[in-house]
C-alpha positions, 0 to 999 in steps of 0.5 A: 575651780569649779570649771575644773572639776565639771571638766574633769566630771564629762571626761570621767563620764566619757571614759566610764561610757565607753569603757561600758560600750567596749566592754558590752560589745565584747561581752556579746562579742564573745558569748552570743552567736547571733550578736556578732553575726548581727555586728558583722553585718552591720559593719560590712553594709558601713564599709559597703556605704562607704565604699559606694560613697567613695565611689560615686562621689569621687569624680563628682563635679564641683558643686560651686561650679554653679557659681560661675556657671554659662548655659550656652546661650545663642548668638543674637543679630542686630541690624543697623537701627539696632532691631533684632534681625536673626539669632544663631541658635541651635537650642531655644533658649533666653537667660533670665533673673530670679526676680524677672520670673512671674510669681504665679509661674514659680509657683506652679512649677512648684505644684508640680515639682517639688512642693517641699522645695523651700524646706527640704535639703536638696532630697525629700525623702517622702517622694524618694521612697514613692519613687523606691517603691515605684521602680521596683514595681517596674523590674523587668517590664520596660518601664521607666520609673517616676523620679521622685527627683527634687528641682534641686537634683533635677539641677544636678541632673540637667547640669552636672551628671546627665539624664543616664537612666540608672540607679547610679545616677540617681544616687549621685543626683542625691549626693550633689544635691545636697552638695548645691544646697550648701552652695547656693541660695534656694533662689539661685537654685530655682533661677539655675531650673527655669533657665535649663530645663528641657521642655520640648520645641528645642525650647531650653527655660521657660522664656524659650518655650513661653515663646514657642509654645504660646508666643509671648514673654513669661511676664505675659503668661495667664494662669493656665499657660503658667500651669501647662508650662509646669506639667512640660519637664515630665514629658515635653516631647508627649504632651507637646503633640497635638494628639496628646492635647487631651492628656495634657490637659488633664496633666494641667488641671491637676496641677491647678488643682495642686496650686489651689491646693497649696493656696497659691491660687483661690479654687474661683481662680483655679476653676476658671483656669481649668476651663480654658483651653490649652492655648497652643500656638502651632509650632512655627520655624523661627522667621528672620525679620529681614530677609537677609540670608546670604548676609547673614551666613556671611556675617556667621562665616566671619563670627565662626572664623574669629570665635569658634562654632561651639563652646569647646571651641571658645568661651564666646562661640557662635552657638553657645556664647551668648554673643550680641552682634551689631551689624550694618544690616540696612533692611530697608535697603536689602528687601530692595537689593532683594527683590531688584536682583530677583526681578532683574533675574526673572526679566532675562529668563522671561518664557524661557520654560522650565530649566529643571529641579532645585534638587534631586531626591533618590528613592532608595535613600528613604522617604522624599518627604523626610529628605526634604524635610531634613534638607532646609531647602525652601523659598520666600518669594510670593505664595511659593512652596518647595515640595518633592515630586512622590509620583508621575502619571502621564501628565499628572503628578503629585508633590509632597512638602516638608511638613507632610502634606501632598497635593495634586501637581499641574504645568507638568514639565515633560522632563519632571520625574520623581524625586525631583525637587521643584518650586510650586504655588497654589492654584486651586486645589492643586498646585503649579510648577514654577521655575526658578531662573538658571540665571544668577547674580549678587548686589551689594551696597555700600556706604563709601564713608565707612564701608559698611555694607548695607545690603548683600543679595548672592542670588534667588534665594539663600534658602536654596543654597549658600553660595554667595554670589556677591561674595564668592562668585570670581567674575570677569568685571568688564568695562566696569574697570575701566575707570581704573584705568582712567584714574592711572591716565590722569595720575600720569599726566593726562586729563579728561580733556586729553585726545586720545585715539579710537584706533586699532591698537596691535602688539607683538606678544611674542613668538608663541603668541604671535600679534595680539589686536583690540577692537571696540565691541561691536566693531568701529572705531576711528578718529581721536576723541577726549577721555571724558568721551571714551569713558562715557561711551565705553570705548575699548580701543581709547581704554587700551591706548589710555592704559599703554600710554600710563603703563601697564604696570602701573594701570595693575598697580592702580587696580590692586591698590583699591582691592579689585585683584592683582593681576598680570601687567597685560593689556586684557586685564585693562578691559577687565579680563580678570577675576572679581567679586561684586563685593571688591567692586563695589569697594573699588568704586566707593574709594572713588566716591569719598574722594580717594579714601577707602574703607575695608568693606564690614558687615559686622560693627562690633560684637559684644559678649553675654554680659555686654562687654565689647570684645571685637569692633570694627572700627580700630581706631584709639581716643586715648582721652574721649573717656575723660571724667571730666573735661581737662581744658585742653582742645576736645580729642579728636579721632584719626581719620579713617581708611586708607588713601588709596587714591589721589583725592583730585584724581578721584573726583575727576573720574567720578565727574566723568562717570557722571556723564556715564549716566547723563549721556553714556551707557548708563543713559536709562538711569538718568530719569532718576534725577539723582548726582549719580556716576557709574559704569556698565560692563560686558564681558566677551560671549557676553557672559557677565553683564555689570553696572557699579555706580551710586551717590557720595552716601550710597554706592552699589553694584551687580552682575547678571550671569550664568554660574557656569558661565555661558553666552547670555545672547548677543543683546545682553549688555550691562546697560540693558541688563544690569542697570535696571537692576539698580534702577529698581534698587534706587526706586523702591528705596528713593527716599533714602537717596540724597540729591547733595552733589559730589564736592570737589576736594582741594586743588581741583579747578572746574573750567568750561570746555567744548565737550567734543574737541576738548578745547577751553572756552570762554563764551556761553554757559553749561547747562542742564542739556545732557548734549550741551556743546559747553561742559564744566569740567574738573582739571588739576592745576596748571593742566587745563587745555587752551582755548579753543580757535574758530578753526578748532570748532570747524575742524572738529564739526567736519571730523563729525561730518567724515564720520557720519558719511563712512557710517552710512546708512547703518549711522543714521538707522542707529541714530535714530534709535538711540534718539527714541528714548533714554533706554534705546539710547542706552542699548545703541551707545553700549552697543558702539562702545561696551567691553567685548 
């Protein structure tokens, strides 16, 4: 009852007062003048308030998108041994917690943003009539007005609204500001601020610019660093300047002074802050840990072709998804893919002179020095620096490099003129012209047991330009696909002990065409010789005979089945007349080398997303129950194997036993010093134009061209074995420890027999040995399709054939002899010269 009638007492109350309230506004409504001009106003700035409320806050953002919100966070690069090697960045910028930001650091942005954050509401009234007052004091004058903004509008403003310079702006920065006070915590808000804010060198968050600015974590920070990081978001681009360091540090100081101030530090601490200097590192352009360039640009090709390059892209873009990539950058064995491929260049130009500049820069186009600077054009090879010729005088000149200095230019070039782009070192007070070899090439290597890559050298250096010559460079491989057609030969019936002839081989290609005729390069030929023989020693009329005896079709097919390219069923493609990559190559030879087996060539194991989650790997293969929780009793789960068989296991090996005589007594003889179970090949293409070696171990197979990217005649001594293979000699030195002497295994079915290495012939008595021209071998045969053995007439037919063969060569046999018997590498030069690819 008494519930009731206090119920029924408010309401009688309301009714009264309003019923007053009505009645008073009438009453001045109706008698006084002023009164409702003064209601009138104060209605129509009411109904204006609303309708700019209205308006403004209508197509704000969704102040809970925070919530979820992702900076664009670049992509990180590991390398094989899990290091970081690169990161795609366009901005600065590292994500943190709340809780891995120092206290002293918060505190300071604090002291020099927003003292009043932990008790205001998003706005602080105090600051935003300063900032009132502040911005009409400034109409018309060109000026811009302080903010008065809290961390929390500045939030908005980074975030959701944009950095437009307007009244307008600043009214819907207010609104969501209050907005994201109601949604998050004070912590998430200041975590959201240090994360994005812009604080000049491209840094975005304070870990990003820590590191620009000072080259340490935030956790490594010393009071006065905290304190110059916090004066940044008022002017990063000013106070960043050297020439402003005086200006900045006054700005530091004060905020010290306010830290005490507010006691977040003792005035003792503050003062010993004051007296340090900035400390500012100079600003550095990020440095790769490995020299990787062309590896790297290929691993962003594939990352861009399956993600996307920007957030409106994909979710997980290269630029802004924060991505964590596992590669199987071995950096060990690309420094020495590196500098094998730059020695190798540098060995062919030798005094050649100077060949002409990197670039071209017209004067017309603005100044060189900011062509330059914008171009990204420069070198990692010793002391040498690219810079832009900016005047010419006779025989003097002055170069001028992308970070504004100049210097005098010597070892003019008579063709050098302004606005060329060129390569120089220091020599005293001036600097020297280089020349970078017109020359080219790629390497690549590769683990044959998973395809992984493990290093990728596309030229000079990537700096001077993209193309990747391991990649996309389309060269004619040589003699380097001879193997291949071996291969075809022994899955068709032959054997490495199979005579075949070193003759003339002629065809009718048609009335059009007309006779088409193969001949060894450099002429010769006669008499009929083993496989094994023909390989070793490059023949390329035994090569043309092996691959019409099997089939051009089929010799087509063996070559597209291992990835080198699809070709036409002519006899030119058997000696390696077709288009490739060093890149496929490789492959092709790493399928030999794991027994027939072959795996997709991978430059990237797997990619994780910003929160570690693999979205993308490699290795395809499915283990239903290798995560168990626990064991079920039953036999452990195994992975299916992986690849493709590509070849039969037992041809595989017999090729790769063969190409092993390659190197202990063919055109590859320089490699044999090395001492390692190496197979591989040379090759030389017609002009020459391309010289080749592939080869490696059962671990590791590598390979590399030498050529002019528009191809042209290298000059009639280049070949692969003196060219090419010391490429991968060097390769192999440098990085000698990596390499493993365990032998290749032979697979199952596969019978070793002793032979007589020149007529074929089986043998029982005596033992092979270490000798590279042992007279008895061991040699790898299918069953049932090992040779007979040999007769006392064999082994006299054979040595007279030998003795024929010395006497029509005459004089030029014995010279050659001689030369090839001085040393491995001579030895070399003669029999790729008898026997390599025209």
């Amino acid at each position: 009852m008494a519930e009731q009638s206090t119920s029924e007492y408010f309401r009688y109350r309301i009714r009264r007062d309003t019923q007053g309230a009505i009645a008073w506004f009438t009453n001045g409504w109706r008698n006084n003048k002023r009164f409702r001009w003064a209601a009138i106003g104060l209605a129509s700035m009411l109904a204006l308030f609303v309708l700019a409320w209205i308006a403004l806050a209508r197509d704000l953002p969704d102040a809970e998108s925070l919530l979820d919100y992702e900076p664009p966070l670049p992509t990180v690069v590991r390398g094989i041994d899990g290091e970081i090697v690169h990161s795609y960045a366009r901005e600065r910028r590292v994500q943190l917690q709340y809780s891995d930001f120092p206290q002293k650091l918060i505190e300071a942005y604090l002291a020099a943003e927003d003292k009043t954050f932990f008790t205001h509401g998003g706005v602080d009234f105090t600051g935003l009539a300063g900032a009132v007052v502040d911005y009409v004091s400034k109409l018309g004058s060109g000026q811009r007005a302080k903010g008065g903004s809290t961390i929390t509008q500045q939030v908005a403003k980074n975030i959701l609204v944009g950095d437009e310079y307007s009244v307008t702006r600043k009214l819907k920065e207010m609104i969501l500001a209050s907005r994201i006070e109601g949604v998050l915590t004070k912590q998430q808000i200041l975590e959201l601020y240090l994360n994005e804010i812009p604080l000049g060198r491209r840094s975005f968050g304070v870990q990003a610019a820590s590191r620009a600015y000072f080259d340490k974590d935030v956790g490594d920070l010393e009071l006065h660093e905290a304190a110059y990081l916090a004066i940044l978001p008022k002017a990063p681009e000013t106070y960043s300047r050297e020439k402003n360091y005086g200006v900045a540090l006054e700005r530091r100081n004060f905020v010290l002074g306010q830290m005490a101030a507010n006691g977040f530090v003792t005035a003792a601490e503050a003062a010993a802050a004051r007296a340090k200097p900035l400390g500012i590192v100079r600003q550095r352009s990020d440095t790769r840990t490995v020299d990787a360039g062309y590896f790297l640009e290929e691993v962003r090709r594939q990352l861009i072709g399956q993600f996307g390059e920007t957030a409106e892209k994909s979710k997980n873009s290269v630029y802004a998804g924060g991505l964590w990539v596992r590669t199987s950058l071995d950096p060990e064995l690309q420094v020495a893919a590196r500098d094998a491929l730059r020695a190798g260049m540098l060995a062919y130009h030798g005094n050649r002179g100077w060949t002409g500049p990197i670039a071209i820069l017209k004067e017309s186009d603005g100044s060189l020095t900011g062509q330059l600077a914008s171009s990204y054009l420069d070198i990692n090879y010793k002391d040498w620096r690219v810079g832009v010729v900016t005047s010419r005088n006779g025989s003097s000149a002055r170069i001028a490099f992308g970070d504004g200095t100049e210097a005098p230019l010597g070892g003019v070039p008579n063709a050098l003129k302004v606005g060329d782009v060129v390569a120089a070192s220091p020599s005293g007070n001036s600097y020297n012209v280089r020349t970078i070899p017109e020359v080219s090439g790629g390497f690549v290597a590769e683990d044959p047991q998973t395809g992984r890559v493990l290093a990728m050298q596309g030229g000079f250096d990537s700096r001077l330009g993209s193309f990747n010559r391991a990649t996309q460079a389309e060269r004619q491989p040589g003699s380097t696909i001879k193997p291949f057609v071996y291969a075809t030969g022994l899955d068709h019936g032959m054997t490495p002990a199979t005579e075949v002839p070193d003759q003339t081989y002629c065809f009718y290609q048609g009335a059009a065409l007309g006779e088409k005729c193969f001949r060894n390069f450099g002429g010769g030929g006669g008499g009929v010789h083993t496989m094994r023989w023909g390989l070793e020693q490059s023949r390329n009329l035994m090569t043309i005979h092996i691959a019409m005896e099997a089939g051009m079709p089929n010799v087509v097919k063996t070559i597209d089945r291992v990835g080198i390219g699809k070709y036409e069923a002519y006899p030119a493609f058997a000696l390696g007349a077709g288009d490739t990559t060093v890149l496929k190559m490789v492959n092709a030879y790493a399928s030999l080398a794991n027994q027939g087996r072959q795996f997709a060539p991978t430059l990237i194991d797997y990619v994780q997303d910003r929160r570690g989650k693999v979205i993308w790997r490699a290795d395809k293969r499915k283990c239903g129950n290798c995560n168990m929780a626990e064991w079920d009793g039953q036999a452990m789960p195994r992975l299916a194997p992986g690849g493709k068989q590509v070849l039969d296991p037992r041809t595989a090996f017999q090729t790769v036993h063969m190409l092993q005589g390659v190197v202990t007594r063919g055109t590859a003889v320089r490699l044999r010093d090395l001492d390692l179970p190496l197979f591989g090949k040379t090759g030389t293409t017609s002009g020459p134009t391309n010289a080749w070696f592939v080869g490696g171990t059962p671990e590791i197979v590598a390979g590399t061209y030498l050529g002019f990217d528009q191809p042209r005649n290298m000059g009639g001594y280049v070949q692969g074995g003196n060219t090419a293979a010391p490429i991968f000699k060097r390769f192999v030195t440098d990085t000698k420890k990596r390499w493993s002497d365990e032998p290749f295994a032979a697979p199952a079915g596969v019978r070793m027999v002793r032979i007589d290495r020149v007529s074929g012939k089986r043998v029982f008595a005596g033992a092979p040995s270490d000798d590279p021209k042992a007279s008895v071998i061991w040699e790898a045969f299918k069953p049932d399709s090992e040779p007979p053995r040999a007769t006392r007439q064999d082994e006299i037919e054979t040595r007279r054939k030998q003795i024929l063969d010395l006497i029509r060569r005459g004089t030029r046999a014995q010279t050659n002899a001689k030369r090839s018997a001085s040393s491995p590498e001579k030895q070399a030069d003669f029999v790729e010269e008898q026997g390599g690819l025209y």
